[in-house]
C-alpha positions in Angstrom: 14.0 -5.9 22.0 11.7 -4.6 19.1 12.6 -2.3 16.7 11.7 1.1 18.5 13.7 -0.6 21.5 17.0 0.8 19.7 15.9 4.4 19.8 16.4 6.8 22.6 15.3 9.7 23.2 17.0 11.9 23.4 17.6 16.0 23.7 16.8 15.9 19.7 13.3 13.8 19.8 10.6 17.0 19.9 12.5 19.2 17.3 12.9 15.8 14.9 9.3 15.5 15.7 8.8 18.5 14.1 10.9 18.8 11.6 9.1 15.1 10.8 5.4 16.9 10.7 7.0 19.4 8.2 7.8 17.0 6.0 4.7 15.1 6.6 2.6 18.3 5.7 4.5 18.9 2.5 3.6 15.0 1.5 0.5 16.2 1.3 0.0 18.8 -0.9 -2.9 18.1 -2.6 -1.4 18.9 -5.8 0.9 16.0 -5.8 -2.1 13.9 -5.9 -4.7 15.8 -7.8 -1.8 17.8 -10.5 0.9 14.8 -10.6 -1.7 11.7 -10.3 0.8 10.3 -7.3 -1.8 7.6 -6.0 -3.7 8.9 -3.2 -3.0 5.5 -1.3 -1.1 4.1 1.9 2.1 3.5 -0.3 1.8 6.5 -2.3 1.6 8.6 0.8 4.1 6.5 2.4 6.7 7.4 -1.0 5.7 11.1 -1.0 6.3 11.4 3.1 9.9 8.8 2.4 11.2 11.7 -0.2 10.5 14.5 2.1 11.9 13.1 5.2 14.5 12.0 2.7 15.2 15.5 1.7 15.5 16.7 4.9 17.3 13.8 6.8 20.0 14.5 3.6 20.3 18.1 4.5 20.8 17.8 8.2 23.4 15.0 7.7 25.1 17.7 5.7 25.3 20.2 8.5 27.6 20.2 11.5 26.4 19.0 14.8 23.9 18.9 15.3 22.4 18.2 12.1 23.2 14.6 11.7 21.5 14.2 15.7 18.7 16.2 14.2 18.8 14.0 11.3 18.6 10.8 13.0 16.1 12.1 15.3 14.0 12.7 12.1 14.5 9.0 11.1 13.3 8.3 14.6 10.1 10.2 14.5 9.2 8.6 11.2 9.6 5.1 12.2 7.6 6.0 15.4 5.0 7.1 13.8 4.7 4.5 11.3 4.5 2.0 14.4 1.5 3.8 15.5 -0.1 4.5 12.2 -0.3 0.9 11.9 -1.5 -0.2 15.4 -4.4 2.5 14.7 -5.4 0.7 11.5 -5.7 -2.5 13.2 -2.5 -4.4 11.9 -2.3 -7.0 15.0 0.9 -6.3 17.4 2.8 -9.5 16.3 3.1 -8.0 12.5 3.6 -4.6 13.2 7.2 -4.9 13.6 7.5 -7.0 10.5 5.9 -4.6 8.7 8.0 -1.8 10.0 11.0 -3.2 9.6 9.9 -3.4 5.3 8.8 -0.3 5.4 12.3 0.8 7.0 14.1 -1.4 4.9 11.9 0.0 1.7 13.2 3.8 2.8 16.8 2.9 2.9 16.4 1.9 -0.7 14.6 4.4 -1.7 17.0 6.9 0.1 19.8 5.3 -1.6 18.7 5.4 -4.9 16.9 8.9 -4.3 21.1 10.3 -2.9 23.0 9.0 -6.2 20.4 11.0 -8.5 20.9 14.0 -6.1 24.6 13.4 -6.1 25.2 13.3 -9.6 22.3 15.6 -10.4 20.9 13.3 -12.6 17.1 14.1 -13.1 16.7 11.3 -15.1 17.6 9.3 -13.1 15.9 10.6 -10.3 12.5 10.5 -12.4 12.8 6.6 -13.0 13.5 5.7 -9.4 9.8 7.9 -8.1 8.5 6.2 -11.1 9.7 2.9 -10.2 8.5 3.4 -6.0 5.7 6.4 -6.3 4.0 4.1 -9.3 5.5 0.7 -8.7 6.7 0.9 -12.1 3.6 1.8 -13.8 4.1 4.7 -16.5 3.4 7.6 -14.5 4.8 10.2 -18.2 5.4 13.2 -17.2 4.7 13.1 -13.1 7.7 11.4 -12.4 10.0 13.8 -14.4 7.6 16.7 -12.5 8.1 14.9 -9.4 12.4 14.4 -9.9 12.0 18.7 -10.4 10.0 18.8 -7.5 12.6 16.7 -5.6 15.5 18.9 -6.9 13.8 22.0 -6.1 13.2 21.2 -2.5 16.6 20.1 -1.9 17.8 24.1 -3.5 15.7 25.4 -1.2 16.0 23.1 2.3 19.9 23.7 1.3 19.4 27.5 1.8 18.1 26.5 5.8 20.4 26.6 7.8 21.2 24.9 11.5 19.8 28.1 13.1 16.2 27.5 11.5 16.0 23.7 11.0 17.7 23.1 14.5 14.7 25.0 16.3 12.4 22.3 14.2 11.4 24.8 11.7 11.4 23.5 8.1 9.9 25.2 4.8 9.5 23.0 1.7 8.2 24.9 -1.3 4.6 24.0 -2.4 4.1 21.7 -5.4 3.0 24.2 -7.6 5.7 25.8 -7.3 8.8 23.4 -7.0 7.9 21.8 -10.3 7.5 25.0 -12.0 11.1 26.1 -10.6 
């Protein structure tokens, strides 16, 4: 059984779809490229769509049910469409789950260093773990602190959606411009 064999679908797949191409919209904001310098490449866009579907995964874990359904449905959307994004570029079937499996295992890093900033609201922190995956450890200056704003600001503001909005697979982020200004 591959990878995708272990997910289901379920009652929860369309609106994690959804609530997947939300976040995949946000990820690209022009501005995080063009204003922050985030490298307008397959792994920067893969970082900048992991910390928005990390956002929101975070936040519907936090809800009741069905948040963390919601939640893993998210998980399961991004995945999914990873698969595919990679079988449209060419990457032959025999490597494709390979190279989903580091791009899942990459996320759950990510995530986990992405939740302790967020937990001990630690910008600082959260600026020199996007600096470390958004630039692969390159000096990115001030983007990375703009981006740990960015990051903090979205999570203030998906915290103020509730189950009634997210759960019909309806969620706002705040443009660029305007979450590292806040």
């Amino acid at each position: 059984m591959g990878l995708f064999g272990m997910f289901k679908r379920g009652k929860f797949e369309r609106r994690g779809y959804e609530l997947y191409c939300a976040a995949v919209e946000a990820a690209r904001d022009p501005d995080l490229y063009v204003q922050l310098g985030v490298p307008d490449t397959l792994d920067g866009r893969f970082d900048l769509v992991g910390l928005y579907a990390f956002l929101l995964i975070r936040r519907l874990t936090d809800l009741p049910a069905p948040g963390p359904e919601l939640a893993q449905a998210v998980f399961d959307a991004m995945f999914s469409d990873m698969d595919v994004n990679l079988r449209e570029m060419g990457v032959g079937d025999l490597s494709v789950g390979k190279r989903v499996r580091a791009m899942w295992e990459a996320f759950h890093g990510r995530s986990a260093a992405y939740q302790s900033a967020l937990a001990a609201d630690d910008v600082d922190a959260m600026a020199q773990a996007i600096e470390r995956n958004v630039w692969r450890g390159e000096a990115a200056g001030d983007a990375a602190a703009a981006l740990a704003r960015l990051a903090f600001a979205e999570r203030a503001h998906l915290d103020g959606q509730g189950l009634e909005t997210l759960g019909q697979g309806t969620a706002r982020f705040l443009p660029c411009r305007q979450a590292i200004a806040a």
